[in-house]
TILUM-247749 format. One record per residue (C-alpha): residue number from 0; x negated, y negated, z negated. Coordinates in steps of 0.25 Angstrom, whole numbers, plus 2048, in hexadecimal, padded with zeros to 3 digits. Layout:
% TILUM-247749
PT	NUM	X	Y	Z
...
//
This chain:
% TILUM-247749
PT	0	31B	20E	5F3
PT	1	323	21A	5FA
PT	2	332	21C	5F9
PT	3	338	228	5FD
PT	4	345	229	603
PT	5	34C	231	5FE
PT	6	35B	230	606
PT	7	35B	235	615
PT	8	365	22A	616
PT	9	35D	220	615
PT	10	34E	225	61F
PT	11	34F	21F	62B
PT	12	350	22A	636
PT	13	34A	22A	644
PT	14	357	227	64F
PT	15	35C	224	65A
PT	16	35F	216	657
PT	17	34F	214	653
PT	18	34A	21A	661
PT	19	34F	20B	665
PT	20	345	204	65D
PT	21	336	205	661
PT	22	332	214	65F
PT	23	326	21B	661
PT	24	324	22A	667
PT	25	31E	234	660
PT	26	31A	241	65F
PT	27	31D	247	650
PT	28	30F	251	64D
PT	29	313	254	640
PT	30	31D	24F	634
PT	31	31C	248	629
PT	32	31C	24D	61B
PT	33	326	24B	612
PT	34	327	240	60C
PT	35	31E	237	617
PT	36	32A	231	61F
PT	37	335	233	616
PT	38	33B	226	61B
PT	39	33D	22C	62A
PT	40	345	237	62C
PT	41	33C	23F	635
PT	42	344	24C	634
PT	43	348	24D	643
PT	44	338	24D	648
PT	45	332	259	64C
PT	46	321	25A	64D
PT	47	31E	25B	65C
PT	48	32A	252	65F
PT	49	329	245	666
PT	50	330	239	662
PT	51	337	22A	663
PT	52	336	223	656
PT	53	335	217	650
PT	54	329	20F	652
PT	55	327	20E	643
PT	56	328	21E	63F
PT	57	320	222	64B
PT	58	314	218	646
PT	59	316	21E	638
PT	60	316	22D	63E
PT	61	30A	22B	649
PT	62	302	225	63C
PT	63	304	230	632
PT	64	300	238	63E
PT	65	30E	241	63E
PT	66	312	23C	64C
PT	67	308	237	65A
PT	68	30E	22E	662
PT	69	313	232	66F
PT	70	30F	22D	67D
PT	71	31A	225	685
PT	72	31E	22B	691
PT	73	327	225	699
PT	74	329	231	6A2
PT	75	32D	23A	697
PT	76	336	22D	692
PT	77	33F	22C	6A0
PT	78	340	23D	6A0
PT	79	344	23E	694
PT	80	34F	232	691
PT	81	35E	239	692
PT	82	363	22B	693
PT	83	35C	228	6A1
PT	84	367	22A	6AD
PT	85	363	235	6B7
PT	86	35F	233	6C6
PT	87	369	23C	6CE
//
């Protein structure tokens, strides 16, 4: 049986805080209809966009075919961190 959610309040929302637990990259290729993922707020992704999320929601995203996983690059990883010190 579906339930629909219907406060904002209470759908989880991809953050920050998340991007600590076991997350998956991925490439969004197109989004979901209304209605599909109602239970994530998926507001802020745009198509073409690569992402960190949530192991669970990428799994659920590659599956319905609206995401592709994203190599891991390690080089792009390092350039790209703001939080890694600089050499002088």
């Amino acid at each position: 049986m579906n339930t629909r959610i219907e406060s904002d309040q209470t759908r989880p929302s991809v953050t920050r805080s998340e991007a600590r637990c076991t997350t998956l990259r991925i490439r969004f290729v197109r989004l979901p209809r209304p209605g599909e993922f109602d239970e994530y707020d998926l507001s802020r992704f745009l198509i073409g966009e690569v992402y960190d999320v949530p192991a669970q929601l990428a799994s659920l995203l590659i599956l319905s075919e609206y995401a592709a996983p994203v190599p891991f690059s390690p080089w792009r990883d390092v350039a790209t961190d703001p939080h890694r010190p600089r050499k002088p």
